[in-house]
C-alpha positions in Angstrom: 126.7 155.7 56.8 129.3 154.4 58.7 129.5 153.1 62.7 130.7 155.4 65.3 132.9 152.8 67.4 132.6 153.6 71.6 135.3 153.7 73.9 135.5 152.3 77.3 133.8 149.5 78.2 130.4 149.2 78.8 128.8 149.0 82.0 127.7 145.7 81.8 131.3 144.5 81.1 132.9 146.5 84.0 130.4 145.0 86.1 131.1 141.6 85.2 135.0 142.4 85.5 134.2 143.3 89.2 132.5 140.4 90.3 134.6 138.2 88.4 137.4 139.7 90.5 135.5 139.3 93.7 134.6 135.9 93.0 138.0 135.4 92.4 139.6 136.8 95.6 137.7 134.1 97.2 134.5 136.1 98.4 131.0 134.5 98.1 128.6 136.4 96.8 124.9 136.6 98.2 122.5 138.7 96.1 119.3 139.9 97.4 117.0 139.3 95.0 113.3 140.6 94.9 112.0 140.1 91.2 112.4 143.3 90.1 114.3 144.8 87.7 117.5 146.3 89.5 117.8 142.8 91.5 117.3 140.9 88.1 119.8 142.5 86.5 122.3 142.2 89.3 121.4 137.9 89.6 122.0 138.0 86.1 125.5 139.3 86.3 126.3 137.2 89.7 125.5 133.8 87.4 127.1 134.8 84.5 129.9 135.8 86.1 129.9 132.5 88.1 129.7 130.5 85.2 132.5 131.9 82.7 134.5 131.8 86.8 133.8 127.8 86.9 134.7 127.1 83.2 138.3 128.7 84.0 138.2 126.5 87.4 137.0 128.8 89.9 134.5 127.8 91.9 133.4 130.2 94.8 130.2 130.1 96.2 126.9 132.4 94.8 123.7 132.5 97.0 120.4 134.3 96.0 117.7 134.8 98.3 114.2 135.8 97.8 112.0 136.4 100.6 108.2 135.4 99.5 105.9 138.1 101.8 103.2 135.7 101.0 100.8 138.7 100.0 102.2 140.2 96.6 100.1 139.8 93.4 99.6 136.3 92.1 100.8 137.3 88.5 104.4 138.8 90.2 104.4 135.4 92.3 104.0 133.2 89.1 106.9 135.7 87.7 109.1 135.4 91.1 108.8 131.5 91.1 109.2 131.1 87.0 113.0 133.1 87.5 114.0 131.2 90.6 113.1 128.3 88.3 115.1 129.4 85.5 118.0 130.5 88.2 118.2 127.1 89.8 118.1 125.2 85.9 121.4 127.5 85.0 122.6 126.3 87.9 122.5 123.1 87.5 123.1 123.3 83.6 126.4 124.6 84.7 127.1 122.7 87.8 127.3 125.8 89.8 128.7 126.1 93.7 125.5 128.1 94.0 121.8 128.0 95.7 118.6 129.9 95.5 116.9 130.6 99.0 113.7 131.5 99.2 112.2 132.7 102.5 108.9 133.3 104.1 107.7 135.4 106.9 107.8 133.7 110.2 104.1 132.9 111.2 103.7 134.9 113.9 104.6 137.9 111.2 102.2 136.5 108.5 99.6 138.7 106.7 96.6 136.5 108.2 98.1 136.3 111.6 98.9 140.1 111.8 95.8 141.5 110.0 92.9 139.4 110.1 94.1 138.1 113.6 93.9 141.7 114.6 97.3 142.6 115.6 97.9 145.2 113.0 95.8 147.2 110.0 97.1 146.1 106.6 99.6 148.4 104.9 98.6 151.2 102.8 99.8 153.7 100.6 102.1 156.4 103.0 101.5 154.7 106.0 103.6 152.7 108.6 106.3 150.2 106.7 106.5 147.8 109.5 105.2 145.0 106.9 108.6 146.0 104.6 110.6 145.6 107.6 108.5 141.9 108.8 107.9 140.5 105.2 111.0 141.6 103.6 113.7 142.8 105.7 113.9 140.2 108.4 113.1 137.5 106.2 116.2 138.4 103.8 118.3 138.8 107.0 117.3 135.4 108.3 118.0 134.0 104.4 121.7 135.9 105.1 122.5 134.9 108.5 121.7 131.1 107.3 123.8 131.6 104.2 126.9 133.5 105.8 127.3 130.9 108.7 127.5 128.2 106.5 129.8 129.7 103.8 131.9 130.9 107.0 131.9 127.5 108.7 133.1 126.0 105.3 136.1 128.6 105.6 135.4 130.9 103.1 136.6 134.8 102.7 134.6 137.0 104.0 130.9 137.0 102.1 130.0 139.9 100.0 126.5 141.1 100.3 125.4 142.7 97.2 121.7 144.5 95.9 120.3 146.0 92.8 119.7 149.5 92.4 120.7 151.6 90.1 120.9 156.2 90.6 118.5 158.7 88.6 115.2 156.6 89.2 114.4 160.1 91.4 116.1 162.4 93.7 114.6 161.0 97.0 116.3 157.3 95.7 120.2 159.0 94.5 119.9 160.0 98.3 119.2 157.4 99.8 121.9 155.4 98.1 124.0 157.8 98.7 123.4 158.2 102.2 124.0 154.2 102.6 127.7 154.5 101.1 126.6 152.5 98.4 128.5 152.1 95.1 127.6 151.7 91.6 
C-alpha cells in the first residue's frame, strides 16, 4: 500500500495564510463567536494565527465577542463559558494583543422582562425572531461598536469583522450566504 500525497494546500492552511495576511496588513480582527461549531472553528484560526503572528513580532489586535442571551441550555452555557475560559488562558499563555467580550442583553430586552413581564410571548419554533435580533444581534453589535471605537481611537487599520459559516449545510443557508456577499 503506499500514500497518495495531495496537492494544494488544505483549507485549514489557506485559511490561516489569509488571516495571517490580514493580521499583518495591520487589520484587527473581531470574531463573532457563538459556541458553535462554524464560530469555533473560525476563533480557533483567529488565535492561532495571532499567536505564530506575535512569535515573528506582530502584534495586531484580535477581539471575540460572545453575546450570552441569558436563556440557552445550561449544559451549552457551561460549554460557552468552559471555551471563553480556555480562549482567554491561550491568551494569556501567549501574551496576546487580544480580549474576549462577552455581552448580555440590555434589561429592558431580557427574557424575564419581555416574557414574564408580559411585553412579548416567548419564541417558538417558526414564529417571530425578534428574540435573535434582541438577544443576539444587538448585543453582538453593541460588543462591536465598543470594540471598533477603541481599536480605532488607538489608530488602528480599519477592523475586520469576521463569522463562521461554512456552504452545503442546506440550500436555504448557500443562499443566504450568498446573498450577503460573503466569502469562504
Amino acid at each position: 500500500m503506499s500514500l497518495i500525497e495531495i496537492k494544494g494546500e488544505s483549507k485549514e492552511r489557506l485559511s490561516l495564510r489569509s488571516i495571517e495576511r490580514t493580521l499583518q496588513a495591520g487589520h484587527p480582527l473581531v470574531v463573532g463567536w457563538s459556541a458553535g461549531k462554524d464560530s469555533s472553528v473560525l476563533a480557533n484560526l483567529v488565535l492561532t494565527a495571532a499567536a505564530s503572528l506575535a512569535e515573528r513580532g506582530v502584534r495586531t489586535p484580535v477581539v471575540i465577542t460572545h453575546a450570552d442571551t441569558g436563556v440557552e441550555n445550561p449544559e451549552i452555557v457551561a460549554l460557552a463559558r468552559n471555551e471563553i475560559r480556555k480562549m482567554r488562558e491561550f491568551i494569556r499563555a501567549r501574551n496576546l494583543v487580544a480580549d474576549v467580550m462577552v455581552g448580555e442583553p440590555t434589561l429592558t430586552q431580557s427574557w424575564p422582562v419581555r416574557v414574564i413581564g408580559g411585553r412579548a410571548l416567548p419564541p417558538f419554533p417558526d414564529t417571530r425572531r425578534d428574540c435573535t435580533t434582541d438577544w443576539k444581534i444587538a448585543v453582538n453589535e453593541r460588543n462591536l461598536k465598543r470594540a471598533t471605537d477603541g481599536l480605532k481611537r488607538q489608530g488602528f487599520a480599519e477592523v475586520v469583522v469576521a463569522t463562521g459559516v461554512h456552504r452545503g449545510e442546506s440550500d436555504a443557508r448557500d443562499a443566504a450566504i450568498q446573498a450577503r456577499g460573503a466569502r469562504s
